[in-house]
N, C-alpha and C positions, 0 to 999 in steps of 0.2 A: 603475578608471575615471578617465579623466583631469579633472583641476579643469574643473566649468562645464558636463560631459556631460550632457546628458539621458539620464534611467535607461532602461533597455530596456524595451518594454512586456511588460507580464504577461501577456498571452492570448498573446505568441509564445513568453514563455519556458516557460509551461505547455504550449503545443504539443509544445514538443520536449523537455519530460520525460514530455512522456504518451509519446509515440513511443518515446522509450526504454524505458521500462518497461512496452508492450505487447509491444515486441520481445524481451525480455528473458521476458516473461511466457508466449510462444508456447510456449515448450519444455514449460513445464507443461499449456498446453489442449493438446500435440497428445500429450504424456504420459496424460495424463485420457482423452482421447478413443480413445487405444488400449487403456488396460485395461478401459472400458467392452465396446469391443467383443471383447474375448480374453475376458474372462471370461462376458459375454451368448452366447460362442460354443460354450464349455464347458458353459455351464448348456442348452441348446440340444442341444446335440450329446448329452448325459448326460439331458434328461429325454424322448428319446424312443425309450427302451429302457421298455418295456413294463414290468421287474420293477424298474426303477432305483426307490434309496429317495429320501425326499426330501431325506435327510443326504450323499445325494452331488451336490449342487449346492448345498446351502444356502451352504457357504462362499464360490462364485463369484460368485451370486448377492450374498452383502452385500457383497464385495469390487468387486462392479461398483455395486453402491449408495455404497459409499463415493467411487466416482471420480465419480459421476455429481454427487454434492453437493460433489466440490469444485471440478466444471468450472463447475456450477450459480452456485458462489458467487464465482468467479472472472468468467464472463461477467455476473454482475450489477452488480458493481464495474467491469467496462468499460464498458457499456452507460451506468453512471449519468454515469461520468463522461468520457463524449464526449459529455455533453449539456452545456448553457450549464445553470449552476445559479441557483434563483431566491436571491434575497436576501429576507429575512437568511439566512447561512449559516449550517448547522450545523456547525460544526466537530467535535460529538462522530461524525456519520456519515458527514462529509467525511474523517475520521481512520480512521474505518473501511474503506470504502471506499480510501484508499489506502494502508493498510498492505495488502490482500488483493490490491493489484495488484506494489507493489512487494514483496513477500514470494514472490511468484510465481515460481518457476524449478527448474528439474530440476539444476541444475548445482550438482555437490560443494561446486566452491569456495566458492557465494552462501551465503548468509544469510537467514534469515526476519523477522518483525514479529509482536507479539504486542501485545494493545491492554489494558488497565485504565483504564474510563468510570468517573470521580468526580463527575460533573459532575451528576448526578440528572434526567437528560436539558433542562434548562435549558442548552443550549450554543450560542446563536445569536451570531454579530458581526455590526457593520458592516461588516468589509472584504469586498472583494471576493470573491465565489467564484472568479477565477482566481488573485489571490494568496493565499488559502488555501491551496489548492490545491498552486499551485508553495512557499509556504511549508513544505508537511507533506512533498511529492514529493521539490524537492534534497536534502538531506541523508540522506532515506530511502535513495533509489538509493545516493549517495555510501557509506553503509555497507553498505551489504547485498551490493553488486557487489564492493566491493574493486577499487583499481587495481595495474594492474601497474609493479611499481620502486615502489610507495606503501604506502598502507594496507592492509592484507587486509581482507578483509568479515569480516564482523561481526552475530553476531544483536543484533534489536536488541527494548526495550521499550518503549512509550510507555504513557505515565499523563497522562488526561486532570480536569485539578479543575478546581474555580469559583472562581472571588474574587467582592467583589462588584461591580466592575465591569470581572472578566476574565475570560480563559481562558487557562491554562496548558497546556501540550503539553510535556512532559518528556520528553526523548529519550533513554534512555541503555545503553548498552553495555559492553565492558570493554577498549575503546580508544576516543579522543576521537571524538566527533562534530562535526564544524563545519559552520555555512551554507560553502555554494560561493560563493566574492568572485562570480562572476557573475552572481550573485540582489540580495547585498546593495543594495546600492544602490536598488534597485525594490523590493523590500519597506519599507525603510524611509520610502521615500518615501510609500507607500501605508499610515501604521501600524502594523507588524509590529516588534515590538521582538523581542528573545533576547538571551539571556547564553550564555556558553560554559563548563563550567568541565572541570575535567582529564578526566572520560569521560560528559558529557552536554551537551544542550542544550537549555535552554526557551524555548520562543518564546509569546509574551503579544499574545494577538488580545482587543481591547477590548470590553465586551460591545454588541447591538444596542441 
């Protein structure tokens, strides 16, 4: 950013990471959405033979239950977060929420999000819920996708603790994680501190 720029605002730059990581996430709802119905098909097609047991559908059956919970859990974390969030924010299920989005994808290359709450549900900030947001969001994508001629994706973990007047978001995987320069600037404007060091990142949201 050049000296004297005003920072980008946060509700556009969180627009266009949610757009990317719905688009990104598509592959998995319409994944989910067809094993539900292939398996609801078999189970169907198989329980209306008159001598059929009920061990020959049971498998289809949970197998379609499995998709069903994780289109279920997937469209809850869209839903939550295409809404404007009230303040204070919770960060331990603003973290949730979007690790389940950006973890989202059928594609080999990507990478998943796995969460550890330390925080004893005590996890509200002052800042903003869209710089939250785009705080948890960039660097999630950033690993999870992997660029090409760059980084490969990367599974990633986060661990979420208290201090007592913070919250911690430890990001780490088993290549560096960094904020993307085109966040910097507008989070820290907004309060959002982080450290970087050789394969993690913390970022420290102040508490409410």
């Amino acid at each position: 950013m050049a000296k004297g720029a005003v920072p980008a605002d946060a509700g556009s730059l969180w627009l266009a990471a949610l757009q990317h990581a719905v688009a990104r996430a598509s592959h998995d709802v319409k994944d989910a959405l067809n094993g539900v119905s292939v398996n609801l098909e078999v189970v169907r097609s198989r329980a209306s033979r008159p001598d059929a047991p009920a061990s020959a559908v049971a498998t289809f059956a949970d197998a379609a239950a499995q998709q069903l919970e994780r289109l279920s859990s997937l469209m809850d974390a869209v839903l939550a977060l295409g809404r404007a969030e009230r303040d204070p924010v919770d960060v331990g299920v603003t973290l949730r929420r979007i690790a389940a989005l950006c973890g989202a994808s059928s594609a080999a290359a990507d990478s998943g999000v796995t969460v550890r709450d330390g925080s004893d549900g005590e996890s509200r900030t002052r800042v903003s819920g869209d710089v939250v947001r785009l705080a948890l969001a960039a660097p999630l994508l950033d690993a999870v996708v992997g660029v090409k001629g760059g980084p490969r994706a990367a599974d990633v973990a986060c661990d979420l603790t208290g201090e007592p007047d913070a919250l911690v978001v430890r990001m780490y995987a088993d290549r560096p994680i960094r904020m993307p320069s085109h966040v910097a600037a507008t989070l820290r404007a907004a309060g959002v501190q982080w450290t970087e060091a050789s394969h993690d990142l913390s970022l420290v949201f102040p508490r409410a």
